[in-house]
N, C-alpha and C positions, 0 to 999 in steps of 0.2 A: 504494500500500500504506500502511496504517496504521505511522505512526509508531512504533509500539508493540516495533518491530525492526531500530530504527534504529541499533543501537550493533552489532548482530550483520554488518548488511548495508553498513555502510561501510566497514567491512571485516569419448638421449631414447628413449623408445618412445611407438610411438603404438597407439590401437585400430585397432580392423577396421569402422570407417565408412568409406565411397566415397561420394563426392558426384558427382550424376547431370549429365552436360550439361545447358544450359539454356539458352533463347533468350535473345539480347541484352536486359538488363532495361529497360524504361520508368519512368521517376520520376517524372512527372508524372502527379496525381492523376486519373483520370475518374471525377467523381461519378457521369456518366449510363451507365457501363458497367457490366454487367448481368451479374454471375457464373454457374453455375449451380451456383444452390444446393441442397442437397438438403433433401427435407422431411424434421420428423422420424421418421416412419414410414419413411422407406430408411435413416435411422440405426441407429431400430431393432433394424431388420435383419443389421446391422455385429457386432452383440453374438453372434450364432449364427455368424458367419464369420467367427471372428477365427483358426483355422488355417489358412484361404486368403488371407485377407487378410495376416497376420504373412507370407505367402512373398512377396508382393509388395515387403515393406519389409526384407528379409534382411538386406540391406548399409546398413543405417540406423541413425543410434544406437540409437533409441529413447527409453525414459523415462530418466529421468539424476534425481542429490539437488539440490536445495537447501539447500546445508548448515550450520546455524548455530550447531551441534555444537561445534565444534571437537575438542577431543579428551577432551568431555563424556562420550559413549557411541563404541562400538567403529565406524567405518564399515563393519568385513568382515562385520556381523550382514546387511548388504544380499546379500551377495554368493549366487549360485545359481546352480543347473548348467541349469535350467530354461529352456528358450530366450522364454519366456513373461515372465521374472519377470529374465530379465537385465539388471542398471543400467548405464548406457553411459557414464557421465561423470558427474562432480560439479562444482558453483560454490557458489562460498559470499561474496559480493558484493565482492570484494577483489582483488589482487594478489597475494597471498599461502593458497599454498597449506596443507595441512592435514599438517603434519610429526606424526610418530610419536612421543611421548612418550620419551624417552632410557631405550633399556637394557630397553623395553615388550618386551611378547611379542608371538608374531605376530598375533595376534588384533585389534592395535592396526594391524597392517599397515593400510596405504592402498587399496582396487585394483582404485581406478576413474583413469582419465583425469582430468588437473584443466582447467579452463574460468577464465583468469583473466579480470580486470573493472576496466575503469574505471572509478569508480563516478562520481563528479564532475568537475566544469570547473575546479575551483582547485587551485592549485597543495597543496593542503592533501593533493591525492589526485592527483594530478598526478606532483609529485617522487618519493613511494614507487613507483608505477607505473611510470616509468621506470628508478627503481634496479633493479626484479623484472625490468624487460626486461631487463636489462644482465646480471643474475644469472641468465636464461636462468627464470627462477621455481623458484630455488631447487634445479635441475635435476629436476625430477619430471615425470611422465608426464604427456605433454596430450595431445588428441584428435588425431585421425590428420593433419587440416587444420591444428594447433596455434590452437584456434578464441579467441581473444580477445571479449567482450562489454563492447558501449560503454553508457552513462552511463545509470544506473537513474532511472527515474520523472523526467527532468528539466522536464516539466511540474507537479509536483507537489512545491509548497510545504514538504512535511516530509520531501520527500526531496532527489532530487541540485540540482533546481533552477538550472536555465542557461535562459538564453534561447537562441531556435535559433541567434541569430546567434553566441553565445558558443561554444557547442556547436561552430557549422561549423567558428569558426577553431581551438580544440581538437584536433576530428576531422583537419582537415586538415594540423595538424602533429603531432601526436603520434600519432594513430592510422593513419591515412592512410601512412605510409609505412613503416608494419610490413609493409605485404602485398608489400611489394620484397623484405622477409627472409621471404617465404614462409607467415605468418602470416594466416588466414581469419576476416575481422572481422565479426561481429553489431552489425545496426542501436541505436542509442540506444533503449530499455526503454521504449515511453511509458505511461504509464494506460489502460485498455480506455472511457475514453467518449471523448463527440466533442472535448476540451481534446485529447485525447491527438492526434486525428486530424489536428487543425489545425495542433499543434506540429508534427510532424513534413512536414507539407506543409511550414510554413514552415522547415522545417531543410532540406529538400532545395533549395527555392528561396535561403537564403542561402548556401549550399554552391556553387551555380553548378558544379556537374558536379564539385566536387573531393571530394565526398565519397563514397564506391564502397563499400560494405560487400556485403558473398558474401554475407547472409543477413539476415531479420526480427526479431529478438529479441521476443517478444508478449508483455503479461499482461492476464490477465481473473480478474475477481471478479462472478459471478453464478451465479442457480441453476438458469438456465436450458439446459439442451445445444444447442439449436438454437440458442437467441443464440450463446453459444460458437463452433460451427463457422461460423456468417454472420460472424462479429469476423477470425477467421482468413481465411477467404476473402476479405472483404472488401481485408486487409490484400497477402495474397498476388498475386490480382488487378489490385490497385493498382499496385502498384511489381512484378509480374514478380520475385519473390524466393522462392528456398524461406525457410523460417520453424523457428524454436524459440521453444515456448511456456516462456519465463522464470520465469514466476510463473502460476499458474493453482487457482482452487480455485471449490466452490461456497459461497461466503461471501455474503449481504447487507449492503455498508455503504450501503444506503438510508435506514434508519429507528437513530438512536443514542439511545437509553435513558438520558439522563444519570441516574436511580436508580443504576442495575445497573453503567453505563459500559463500558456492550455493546450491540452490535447488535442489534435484535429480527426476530424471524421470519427465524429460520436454519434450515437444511437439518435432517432427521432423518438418523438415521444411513442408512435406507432409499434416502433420495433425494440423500444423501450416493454410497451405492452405486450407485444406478442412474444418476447426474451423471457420475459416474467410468467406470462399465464404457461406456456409450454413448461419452462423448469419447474414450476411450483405443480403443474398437474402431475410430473413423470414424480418428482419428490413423492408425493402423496402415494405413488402407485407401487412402492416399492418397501418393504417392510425396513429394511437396513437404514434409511436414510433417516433420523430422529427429530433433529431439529435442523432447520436452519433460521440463519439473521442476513437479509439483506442489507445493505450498504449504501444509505443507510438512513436510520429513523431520525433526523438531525433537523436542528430550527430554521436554520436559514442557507435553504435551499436556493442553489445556484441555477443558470439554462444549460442545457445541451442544444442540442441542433435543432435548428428552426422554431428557438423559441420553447421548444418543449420547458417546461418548469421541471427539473430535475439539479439535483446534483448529482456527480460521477456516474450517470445513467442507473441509481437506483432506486428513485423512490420519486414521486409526484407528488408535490403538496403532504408533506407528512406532518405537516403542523396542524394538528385535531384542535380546534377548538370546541372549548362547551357551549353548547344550543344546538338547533336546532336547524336541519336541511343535509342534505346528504348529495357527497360528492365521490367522482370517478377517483381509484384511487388506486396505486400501481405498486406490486411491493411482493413483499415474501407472502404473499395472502395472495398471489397472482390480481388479476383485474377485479376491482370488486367496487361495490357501493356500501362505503359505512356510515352510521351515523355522525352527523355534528359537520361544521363544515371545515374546513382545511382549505389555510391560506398559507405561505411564505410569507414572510415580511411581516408577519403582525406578530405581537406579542402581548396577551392578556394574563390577568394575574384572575 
């Protein structure tokens, strides 16, 4: 990810997710094994069955926020009786969850699950993350598994940045022995290209079996659906892991425009929508896939192409406000109409 959200992303009851049995996992990479991928013409298809497909996934999170909000805009503007449009957890790249403004109304209420994170190998991020364990995180709601996520982008220069071998010894004292106190740990966050693929080979090779995470932590940035669902499989395949997609949008950082200091040849709001409804229908239709967080649930929303109301090509008007009227609205929920309206640019208390 782009640097550009770097200061947001470094930093009981449970919900009603069940995690499914699953065969003993393999870590060791096979390039020459051969998934079955679906073309995107059966994708497609996913878009027209998404009420048969949603019963397959009943007891699953689903889409979940990304949240870098803080307590910028309300998070209950998410919240829905819609079993379609229902948010299953939030992270917001930290240890520290999203407390309620003192003396706030309820609207400020919280009331989603929170998903904490380590985000770095140094003690910089290290020390607080251990104090939030000790503090139980503040004691606020986590996911039914109390799902912990390990180290953001640490292939990647402007972000967490560990080597795998720094990573292993990390994982394997600090994180690694949360899952004794019952705690279900998400893989280290890589990059969606092949740096990404390599780090993490090489994390599980200097791990030497001590590092065991319950689940894939993913991200991708492109415009394409069928890349997308092949990154996933690919990943899942590999390592035998169900998966939560972390970060995910249709964004191009191929081509950077130092004029503008923006990427060129971004998504319309169009194929912004059809990116969305396609991934989020095949998500649903696939029991391994748990959660995903689009990219993202954030206040003030930048354009993509032609005007579309998007930032990084992943979300359209994700600023909910309270009242009343209902608006188009484009995201890890694929295309949908929620309540309350959503604008950009305004901020209500």
């Amino acid at each position: 990810m782009p640097s550009h959200t770097a200061q947001s992303r470094n930093y009981a009851q449970s919900d009603s997710t069940t995690h499914r049995p699953r065969s003993s996992p393999s870590h060791t990479p096979s390039p020459t094994h051969n998934p079955p991928y679906f073309t995107l013409t059966l994708t497609l298809l996913f878009t027209r069955i998404l009420p048969l497909t949603l019963a397959l996934n009943e007891n699953v999170g689903g889409p979940g926020l990304a949240w870098a909000n803080g307590n910028w805009v309300p998070m209950g503007g998410f919240t829905s009786t819609n079993p379609m449009t229902q948010i299953s957890s939030y992270y917001n790249w930290s240890p520290y969850p999203t407390i309620p403004p003192e003396n706030s109304t309820e609207k400020w209420d919280v009331p989603f699950p929170f998903v904490p994170m380590l985000w770095g190998c140094t003690s910089a991020y290290i020390d607080p993350f251990v104090q939030q364990v000790n503090s139980k995180f503040s004691n606020v709601r986590l996911t039914n598994g109390r799902a912990i996520l390990g180290f953001n982008e640490p292939d990647h220069p402007q972000q967490a940045l560990c080597s795998p071998q720094q990573a292993a010894e990390v994982w394997k004292s600090v994180l690694e022995p949360l899952k004794q106190q019952g705690y279900r740990l998400g893989s280290p966050g890589v990059t969606s290209g092949e740096a990404g693929r390599q780090w993490m080979k090489e994390w599980y090779d200097a791990c030497q079996g001590g590092c065991n995470p319950d689940f894939l932590a993913l991200h991708w940035y492109d415009l394409v659906p069928q890349n997308f669902i092949e990154h996933v499989q690919y990943y899942h395949y590999t390592y035998n892991l169900p998966v939560w997609v972390t970060e995910y949008a249709p964004q191009n950082f191929s081509v950077f425009n130092p004029e503008t200091n923006s990427y060129d040849s971004q998504a319309t709001y169009v194929e912004v929508r059809r990116f969305m409804d396609i991934t989020t229908a095949w998500m649903r239709s696939v029991n391994w896939v748990e959660r995903w967080f689009w990219f993202g649930a954030m206040y003030e929303m930048g354009r993509g192409s032609k005007g579309a109301r998007v930032e990084w090509g992943g979300a359209w008007g994700t600023r909910v406000k309270q009242g009343k009227g209902d608006i188009e609205f484009v995201s890890g929920l694929g295309s949908v109409g929620i309540a309350g309206k959503a604008r950009s640019g305004e901020r209500t208390r």
